[in-house]
C-alpha positions in Angstrom: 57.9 109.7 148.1 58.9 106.7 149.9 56.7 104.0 147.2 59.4 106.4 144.4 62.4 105.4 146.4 61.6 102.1 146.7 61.6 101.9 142.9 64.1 104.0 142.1 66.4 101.4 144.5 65.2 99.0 142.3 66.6 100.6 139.2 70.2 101.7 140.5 70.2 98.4 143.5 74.0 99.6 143.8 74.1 103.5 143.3 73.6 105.6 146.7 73.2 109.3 146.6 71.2 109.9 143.4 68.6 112.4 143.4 66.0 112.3 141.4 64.2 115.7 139.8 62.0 114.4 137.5 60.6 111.8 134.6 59.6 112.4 130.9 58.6 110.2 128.8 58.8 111.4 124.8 57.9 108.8 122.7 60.1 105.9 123.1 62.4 107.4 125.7 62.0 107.8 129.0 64.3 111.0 130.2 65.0 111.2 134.3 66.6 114.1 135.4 68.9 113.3 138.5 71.7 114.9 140.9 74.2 113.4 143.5 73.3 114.4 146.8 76.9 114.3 148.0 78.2 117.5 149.9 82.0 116.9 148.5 84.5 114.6 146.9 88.2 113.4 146.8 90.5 115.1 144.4 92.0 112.5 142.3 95.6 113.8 142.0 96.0 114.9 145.8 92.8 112.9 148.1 92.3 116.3 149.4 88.3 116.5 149.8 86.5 119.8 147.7 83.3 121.2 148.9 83.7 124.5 147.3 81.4 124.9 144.1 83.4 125.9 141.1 80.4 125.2 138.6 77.8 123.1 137.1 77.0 121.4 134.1 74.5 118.8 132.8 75.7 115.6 131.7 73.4 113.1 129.5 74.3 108.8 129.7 72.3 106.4 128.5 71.3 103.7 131.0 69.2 100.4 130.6 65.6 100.0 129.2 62.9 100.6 131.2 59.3 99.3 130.4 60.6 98.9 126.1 61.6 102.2 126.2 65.4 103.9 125.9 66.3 106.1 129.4 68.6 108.8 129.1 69.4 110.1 132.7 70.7 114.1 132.4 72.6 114.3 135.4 73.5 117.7 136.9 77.0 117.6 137.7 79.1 120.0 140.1 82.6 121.3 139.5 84.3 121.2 143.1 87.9 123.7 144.1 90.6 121.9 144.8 91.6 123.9 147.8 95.2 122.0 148.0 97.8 124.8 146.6 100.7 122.2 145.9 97.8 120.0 143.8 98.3 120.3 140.0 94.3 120.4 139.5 92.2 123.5 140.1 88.8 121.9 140.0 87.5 118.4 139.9 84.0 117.0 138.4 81.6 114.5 140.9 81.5 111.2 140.1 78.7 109.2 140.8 80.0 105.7 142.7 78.7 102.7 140.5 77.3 104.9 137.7 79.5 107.2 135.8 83.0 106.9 134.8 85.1 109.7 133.7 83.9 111.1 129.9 81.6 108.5 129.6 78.4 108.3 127.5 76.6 105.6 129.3 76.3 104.1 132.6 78.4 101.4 133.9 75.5 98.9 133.6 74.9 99.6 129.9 79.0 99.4 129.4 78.8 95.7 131.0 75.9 94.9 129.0 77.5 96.2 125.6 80.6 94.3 126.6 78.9 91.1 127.2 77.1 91.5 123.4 80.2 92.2 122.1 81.9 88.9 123.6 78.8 86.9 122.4 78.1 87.5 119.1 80.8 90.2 117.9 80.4 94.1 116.9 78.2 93.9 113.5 75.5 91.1 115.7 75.6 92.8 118.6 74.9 96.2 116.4 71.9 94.5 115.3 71.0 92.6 118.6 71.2 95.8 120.4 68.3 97.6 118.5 66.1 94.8 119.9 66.8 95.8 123.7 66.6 98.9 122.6 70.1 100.0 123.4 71.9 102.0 120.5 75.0 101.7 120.0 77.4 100.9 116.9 79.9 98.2 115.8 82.7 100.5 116.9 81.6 101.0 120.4 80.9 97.1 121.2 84.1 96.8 119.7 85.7 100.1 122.1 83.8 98.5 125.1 85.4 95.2 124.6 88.8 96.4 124.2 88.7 98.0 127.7 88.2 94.8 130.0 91.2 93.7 131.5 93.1 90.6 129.9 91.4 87.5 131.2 94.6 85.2 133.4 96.3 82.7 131.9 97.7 79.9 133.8 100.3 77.8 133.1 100.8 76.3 129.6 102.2 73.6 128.5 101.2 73.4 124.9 101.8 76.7 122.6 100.7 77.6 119.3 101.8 80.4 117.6 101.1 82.3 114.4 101.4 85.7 112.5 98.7 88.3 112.2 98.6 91.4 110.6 97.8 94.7 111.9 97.9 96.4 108.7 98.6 93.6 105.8 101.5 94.3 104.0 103.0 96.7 106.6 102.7 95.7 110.0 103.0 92.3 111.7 102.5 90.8 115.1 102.8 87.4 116.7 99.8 85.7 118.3 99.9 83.3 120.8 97.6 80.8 122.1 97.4 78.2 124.7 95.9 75.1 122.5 94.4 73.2 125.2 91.7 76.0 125.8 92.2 77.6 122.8 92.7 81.2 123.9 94.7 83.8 122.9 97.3 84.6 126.2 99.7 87.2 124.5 100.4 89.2 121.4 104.1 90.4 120.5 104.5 93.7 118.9 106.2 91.5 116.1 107.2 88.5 114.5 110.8 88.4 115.1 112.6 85.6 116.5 113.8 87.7 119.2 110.6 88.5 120.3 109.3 85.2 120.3 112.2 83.8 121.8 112.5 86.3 124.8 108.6 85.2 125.2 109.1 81.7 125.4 112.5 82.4 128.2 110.1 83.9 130.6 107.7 80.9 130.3 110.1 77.4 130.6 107.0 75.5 131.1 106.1 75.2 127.4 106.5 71.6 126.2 104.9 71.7 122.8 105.1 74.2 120.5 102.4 73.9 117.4 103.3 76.4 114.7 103.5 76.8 110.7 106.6 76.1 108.4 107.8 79.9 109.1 111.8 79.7 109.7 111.4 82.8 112.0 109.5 80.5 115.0 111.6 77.1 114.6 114.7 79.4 115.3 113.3 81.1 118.3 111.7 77.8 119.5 115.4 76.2 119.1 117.1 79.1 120.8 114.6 79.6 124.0 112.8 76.4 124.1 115.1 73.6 122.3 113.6 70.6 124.8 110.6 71.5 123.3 108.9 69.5 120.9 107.7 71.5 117.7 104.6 70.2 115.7 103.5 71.9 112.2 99.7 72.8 113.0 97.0 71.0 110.6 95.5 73.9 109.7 98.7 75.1 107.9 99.5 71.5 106.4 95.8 71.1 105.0 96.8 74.8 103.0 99.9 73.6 102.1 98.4 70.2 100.1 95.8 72.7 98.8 98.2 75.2 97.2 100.3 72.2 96.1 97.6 71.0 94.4 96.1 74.0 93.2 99.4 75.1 91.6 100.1 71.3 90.3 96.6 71.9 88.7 97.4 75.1 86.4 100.1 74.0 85.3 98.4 70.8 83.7 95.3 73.1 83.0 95.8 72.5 79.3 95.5 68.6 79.5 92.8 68.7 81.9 90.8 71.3 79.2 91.8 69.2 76.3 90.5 65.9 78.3 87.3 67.6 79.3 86.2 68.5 75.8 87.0 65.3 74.1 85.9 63.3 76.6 82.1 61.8 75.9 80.4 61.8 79.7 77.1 59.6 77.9 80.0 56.7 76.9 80.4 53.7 80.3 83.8 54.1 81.7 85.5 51.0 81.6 87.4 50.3 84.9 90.6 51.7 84.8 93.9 49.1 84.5 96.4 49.4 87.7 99.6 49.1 85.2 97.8 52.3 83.1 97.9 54.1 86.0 101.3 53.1 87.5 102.8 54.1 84.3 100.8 57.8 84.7 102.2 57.8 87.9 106.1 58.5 87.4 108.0 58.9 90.1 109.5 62.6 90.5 113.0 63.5 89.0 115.9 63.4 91.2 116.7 66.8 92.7 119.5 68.8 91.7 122.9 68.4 92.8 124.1 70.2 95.7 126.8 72.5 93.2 123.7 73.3 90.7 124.9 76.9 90.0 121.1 78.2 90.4 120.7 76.2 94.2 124.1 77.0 95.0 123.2 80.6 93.9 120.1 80.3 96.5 121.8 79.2 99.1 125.0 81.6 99.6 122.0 84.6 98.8 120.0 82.7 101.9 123.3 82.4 104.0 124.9 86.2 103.3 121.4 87.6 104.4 120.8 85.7 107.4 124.6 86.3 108.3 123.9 90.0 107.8 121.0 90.1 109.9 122.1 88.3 113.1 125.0 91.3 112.7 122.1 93.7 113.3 121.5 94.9 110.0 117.8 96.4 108.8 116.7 95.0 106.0 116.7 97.9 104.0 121.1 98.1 104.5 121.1 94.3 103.6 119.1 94.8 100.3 121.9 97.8 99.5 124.4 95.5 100.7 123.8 92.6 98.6 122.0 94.5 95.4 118.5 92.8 96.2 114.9 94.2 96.5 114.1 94.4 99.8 110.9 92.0 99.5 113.4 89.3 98.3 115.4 89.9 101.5 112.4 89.5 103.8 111.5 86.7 101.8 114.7 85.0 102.4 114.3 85.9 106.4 110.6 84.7 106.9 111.3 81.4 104.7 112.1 78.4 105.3 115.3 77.3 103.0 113.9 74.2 101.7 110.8 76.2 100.5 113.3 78.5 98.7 114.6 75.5 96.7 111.5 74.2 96.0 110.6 77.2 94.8 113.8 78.1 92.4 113.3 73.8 91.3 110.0 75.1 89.7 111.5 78.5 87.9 114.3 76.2 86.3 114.4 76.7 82.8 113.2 73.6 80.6 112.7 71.5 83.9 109.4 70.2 82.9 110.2 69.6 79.2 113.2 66.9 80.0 110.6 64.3 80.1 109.0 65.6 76.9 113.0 65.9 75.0 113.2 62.1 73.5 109.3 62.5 71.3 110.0 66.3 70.7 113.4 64.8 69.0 111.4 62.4 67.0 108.8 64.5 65.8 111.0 67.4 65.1 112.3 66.3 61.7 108.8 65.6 60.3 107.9 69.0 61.3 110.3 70.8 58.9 109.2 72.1 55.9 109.0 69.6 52.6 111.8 70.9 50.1 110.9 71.4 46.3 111.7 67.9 43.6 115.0 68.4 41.9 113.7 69.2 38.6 111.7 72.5 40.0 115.0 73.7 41.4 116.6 73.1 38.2 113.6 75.1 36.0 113.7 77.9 38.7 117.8 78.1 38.8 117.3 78.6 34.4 114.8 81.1 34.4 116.5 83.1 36.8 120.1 83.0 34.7 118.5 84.0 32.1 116.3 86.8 33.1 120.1 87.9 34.6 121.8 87.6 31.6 118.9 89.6 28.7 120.1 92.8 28.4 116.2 94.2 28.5 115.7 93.1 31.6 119.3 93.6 33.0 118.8 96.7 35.5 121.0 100.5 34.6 124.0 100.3 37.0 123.3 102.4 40.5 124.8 105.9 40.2 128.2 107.1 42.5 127.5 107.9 45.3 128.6 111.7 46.0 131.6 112.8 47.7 131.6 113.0 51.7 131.6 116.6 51.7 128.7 118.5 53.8 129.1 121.9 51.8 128.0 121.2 48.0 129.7 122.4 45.2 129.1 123.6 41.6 131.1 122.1 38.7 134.4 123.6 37.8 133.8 125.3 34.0 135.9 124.2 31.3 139.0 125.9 30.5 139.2 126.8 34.3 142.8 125.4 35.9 143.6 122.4 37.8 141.9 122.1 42.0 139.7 124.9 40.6 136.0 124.4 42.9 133.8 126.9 40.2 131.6 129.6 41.6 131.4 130.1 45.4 128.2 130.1 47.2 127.3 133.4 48.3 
């Protein structure tokens, strides 16, 4: 018995007062049946200690891997009276100091060792990883396991980077923070307002950079909370900028670069490219639109009304009934910067990119039009027509009167019969 003890310390090193009943081994699991040997325990509501027995019931936790194989310890568990007759509870369950925890499946040991896959190598690898231990558990419980350790402390930081996430896209967003020197997350807002960001960045006066995206929503709680700080747009956001630029500069020339591709002959040497060709490729952009264009002017009193609105304390929804817009295009107008807005409403302007093009389209628009007959096949046509017209064969029988507006028809009056006379009635 003692040799048994001594191993059975070397199992649970930190668990005292664990009985054990027996082993099995089935297979590849290795089942140990096990009670506490404790005579009572503390009430958790009151700290009143129970030593009556109310019940008993057997319990089943999976605990680390023994020899290869699983264990699965099916601990008997008592149900004490809570003999305190002010306490709210009526009975309370043993626990098992340093290896159960209230409705849990496995023992604390397994829990850290689940957490520490999770926080290595994720929920779907550390599924995987875990059938190699061999401890079974899913994606969803690494991931469960991982969300129960306590935030990690962050100290103080000086430089803050901020971004949006979604916790369901297209309904719900948050705000994520991180500090960028160590590059972990510190705090996540329940949303992606400016107030929220804003009363964040009051309690915390240490922050002296702020690295974010071209969102208006975080440059006006930056300039409201933090306006010492100094506010840097990230790379990452920059680099996906110039890409969409690009991408979007791309389609819209996608016809020239398909005609270019198929005409172009890849076996023929290039011939190196002259610098005053490609300066004159290269035109330099057309000058923006004046302040009073009616469609900018348009953007910008839309862009002022709804932020004016909204710092009032209206929802979104009563702005978009307000000002006769969808309610996207108000959110759109929240969230986004006003120089995007313009840029954008630039590109929807009717015949912007054809000004360029106006001076050849001119030219080449008379020599489009249709050729006109000679004057002599005009003539011919003009005298076979007249006198098709004027041959009484061919002259068409003159197109009967139409019939009086009347809705009720009538028969002829019969001769003799007097003057306003209508004939027969209908019956």
């Amino acid at each position: 018995m003692g040799d048994e003890q001594w191993f059975w310390d070397l199992v649970w090193p930190d668990v005292d007062g664990v009985v054990v009943d027996g082993v099995e081994v089935v297979e590849d699991t290795v089942r140990i049946d096990v009670h506490a040997g404790q005579r009572a325990v503390m009430c958790p509501a009151c700290g009143t200690a129970a030593s009556r027995v109310h019940s008993t019931y057997t319990r089943r936790l999976a605990d680390r891997p023994i020899g290869g194989r699983r264990v699965v310890l099916r601990l008997t568990v008592r149900r004490f009276f809570c003999d305190n007759a002010v306490c709210k509870r009526r009975t309370v369950a043993e626990q098992v100091e340093h290896l159960t925890t209230p409705y849990g499946r496995r023992t604390q040991a397994v829990a850290r060792m689940v957490q520490a896959i999770g926080l290595a190598v994720g929920g779907r690898a550390g599924a995987r990883l875990a059938g190699y231990l061999p401890v079974r558990v899913s994606r969803d419980v690494i991931v469960r396991e991982v969300r129960r350790l306590p935030d990690p402390p962050s100290g103080q930081v000086t430089v803050l980077g901020n971004d949006e996430f979604a916790f369901r896209k297209g309904a719900t967003y948050g705000t994520v923070l991180i500090d960028v020197e160590t590059r972990r997350p510190i705090d996540l807002p329940p949303d992606r307002t400016a107030d929220a960001v804003a009363a964040w960045l009051a309690d915390h006066p240490e922050i002296k950079v702020i690295c974010r995206d071209r969102c208006s929503t975080f440059s006006q709680a930056a300039a409201r909370a933090a306006p010492d700080a100094i506010q840097v747009a990230d790379r990452w956001h920059l680099l996906h900028s110039l890409a969409r630029a690009v991408e979007r500069t791309a389609h819209q020339h996608r016809a020239c670069l398909r005609k270019d591709a198929e005409t172009g002959d890849l076996d023929e040497p290039t011939e190196p490219s002259d610098p005053a060709a490609l300066a004159a490729l290269i035109e330099p952009p057309e000058p923006a639109d004046p302040p009073d264009g009616q469609l900018l002017a348009r953007v910008r009193q839309w862009h002022t009304d709804i932020h004016e609105l909204r710092e009032r304390g209206w929802t979104i929804s009563a702005i978009a009934r307000r000002l006769g817009r969808d309610r996207k295009t108000v959110r759109h107008y929240l969230t986004t910067d006003l120089d995007q807005i313009l840029a954008s409403a630039r590109e929807r302007r009717p015949n912007g990119h054809i000004n360029r093009f106006k001076p050849y389209l001119q030219q080449r628009f008379p020599a489009a039009r249709p050729t006109p007959p000679p004057s002599s096949a005009r003539s011919a046509n003009a005298a076979t027509a007249a006198a098709a017209l004027s041959s009484p064969s061919t002259s068409r029988p003159s197109a009967p009167a139409p019939p009086p507006p009347n809705h009720r028809s009538r028969s002829p009056a019969p001769a003799g019969s007097p003057p306003g006379s209508c004939g027969t009635r209908r019956a």
